[in-house]
N, C-alpha and C positions, 0 to 999 in steps of 0.2 A: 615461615620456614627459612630457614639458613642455609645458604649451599657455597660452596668454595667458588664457583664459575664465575668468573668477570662479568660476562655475557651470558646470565643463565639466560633470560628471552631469546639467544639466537637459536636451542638447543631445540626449539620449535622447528627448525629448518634443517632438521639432520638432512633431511632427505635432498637437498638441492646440492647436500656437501658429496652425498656418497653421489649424484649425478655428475655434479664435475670431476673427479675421478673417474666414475664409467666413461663416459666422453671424451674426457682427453686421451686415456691411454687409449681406446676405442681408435681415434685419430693418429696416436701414434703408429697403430699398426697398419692402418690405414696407407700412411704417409711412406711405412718403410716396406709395404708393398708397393707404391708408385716407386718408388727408389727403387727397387727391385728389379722389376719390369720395365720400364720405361726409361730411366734415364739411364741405370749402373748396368745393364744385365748383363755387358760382358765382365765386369769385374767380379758379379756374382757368381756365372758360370764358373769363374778365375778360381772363384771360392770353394765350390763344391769339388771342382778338380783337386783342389791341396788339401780335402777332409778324405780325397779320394772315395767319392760316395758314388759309383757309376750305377746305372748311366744317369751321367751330367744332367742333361737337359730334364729329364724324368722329375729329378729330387728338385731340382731348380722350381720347375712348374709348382711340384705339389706344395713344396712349402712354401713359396709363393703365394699361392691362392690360398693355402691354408691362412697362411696370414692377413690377406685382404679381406678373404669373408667372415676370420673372427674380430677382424679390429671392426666392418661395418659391421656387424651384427652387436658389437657391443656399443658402439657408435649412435643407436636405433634403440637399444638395449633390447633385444629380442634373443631369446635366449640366452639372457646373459651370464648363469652360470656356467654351462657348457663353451661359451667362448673362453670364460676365463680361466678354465682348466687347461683351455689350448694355450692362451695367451703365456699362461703363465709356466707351462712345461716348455713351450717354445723358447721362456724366458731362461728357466734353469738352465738348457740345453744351450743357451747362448753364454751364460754365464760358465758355465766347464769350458766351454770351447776357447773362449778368450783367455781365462785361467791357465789353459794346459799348451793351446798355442796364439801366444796374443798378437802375432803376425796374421791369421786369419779374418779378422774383425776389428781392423787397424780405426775405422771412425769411432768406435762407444768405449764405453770403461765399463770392465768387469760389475763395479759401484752402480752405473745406470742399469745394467740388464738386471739385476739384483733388485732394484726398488721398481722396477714394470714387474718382475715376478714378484713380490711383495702385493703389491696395490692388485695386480687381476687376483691372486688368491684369497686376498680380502673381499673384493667381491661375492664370492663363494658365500660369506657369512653375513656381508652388508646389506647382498641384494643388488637390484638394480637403480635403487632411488627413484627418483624426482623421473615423469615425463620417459617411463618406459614403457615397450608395449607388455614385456612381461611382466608386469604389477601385480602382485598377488592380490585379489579379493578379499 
């Protein structure tokens, strides 16, 4: 058999490809809930104040933790469809914001929130890969 791939033997190993994508974005959200809470939360407060989304501290929290518990759960890969439906509306929603007011979300580019929604709605279709707990049977 003939096939165009340079590497058709790695094509064995889809599954440890779609894991490093679950995983890292998994960590990115991860990471930009620590950023959130921990080190930045007054300038995030700062944030929700100039989308005008009160109360402040409310929408702070939930999207906050919305965001930690879908990056680890993708992280783990446990339930990973359902994170990345979050991951990834989170992403859209970041990406209008920066779009419409690019003062709000002055550290990312439009371009990045754009390829994190990309990659978790691939998930959707890819699965969880390699070393998750929801591994289909």
């Amino acid at each position: 058999m003939h096939t165009v791939s340079l590497f058709p033997h790695l094509l064995d190993y889809q599954m440890l490809g779609i894991f490093a994508l679950r995983a890292t974005i998994g960590l990115i959200f991860v990471y930009f809930w620590y950023e959130k809470v921990i080190r930045h939360r007054r300038e995030q407060l700062e944030f929700f104040t100039k989308l005008k989304l009160y109360p402040v501290k409310a929408f702070f929290w939930v999207v906050s933790s919305i965001e930690g518990i879908a990056g680890a759960l993708l992280t783990i890969g446990f339930y990973t469809q359902g994170a990345a439906i979050v991951t990834g509306s989170l992403m859209l929603l970041a990406s209008f914001i920066k779009h419409h007011k690019p003062g709000a979300l002055p550290k990312n580019t439009t371009e990045f929130y754009i390829i994190l929604a990309v990659v978790s709605f691939a998930l959707l279709f890819l699965g969880p890969g390699a070393f998750a707990i929801d591994l289909p049977l």
